[in-house]
N, C-alpha and C positions, 0 to 999 in steps of 0.2 A: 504494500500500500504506500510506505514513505517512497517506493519508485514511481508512483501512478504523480501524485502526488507533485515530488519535481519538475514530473512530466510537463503536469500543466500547467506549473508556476513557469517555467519557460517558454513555453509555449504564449501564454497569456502576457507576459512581460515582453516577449520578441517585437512588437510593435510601439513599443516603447520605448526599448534598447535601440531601435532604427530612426528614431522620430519623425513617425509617422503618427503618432495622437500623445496625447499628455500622459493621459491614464487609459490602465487598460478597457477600461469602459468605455471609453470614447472609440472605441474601432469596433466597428459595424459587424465587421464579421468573425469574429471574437467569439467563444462560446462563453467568457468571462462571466458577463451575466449573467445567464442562464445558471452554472455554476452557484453563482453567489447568491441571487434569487430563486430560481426555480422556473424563471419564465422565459415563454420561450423565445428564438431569437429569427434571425432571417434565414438560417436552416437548422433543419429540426438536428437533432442528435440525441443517444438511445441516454438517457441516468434516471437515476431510480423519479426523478419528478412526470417525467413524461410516462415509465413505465405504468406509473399509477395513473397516470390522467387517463392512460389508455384503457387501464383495466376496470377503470370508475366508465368510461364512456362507450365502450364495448368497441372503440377503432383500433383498428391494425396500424402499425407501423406504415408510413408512406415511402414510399418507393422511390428512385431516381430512375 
């Protein structure tokens, strides 16, 4: 888990490290938020918040 973890604190900081936004929240396509809040963002991605929304609302997973 501490690997998943660094994962995405780098991941999540790389457009910051680049200065392309101030904070990680400010870049759009970021799963940052989502993360931090639970909601969702400009592409869907699988964590436990959306797992439940799905199982609370009977929808499948969407597709690309």
């Amino acid at each position: 888990m501490e690997k998943y973890i660094e994962k995405l604190q780098y991941i999540h900081r790389n457009p910051v490290k680049r200065d392309l936004v101030p904070k990680p929240e400010d870049y759009r396509w970021s799963s940052f938020n989502h993360y931090a809040t639970g909601e969702p963002g400009p592409i869907e991605i699988e964590s436990e918040w959306t797992h439940h929304r799905r199982e609370r609302t009977n929808q499948p997973m969407t597709s690309l």
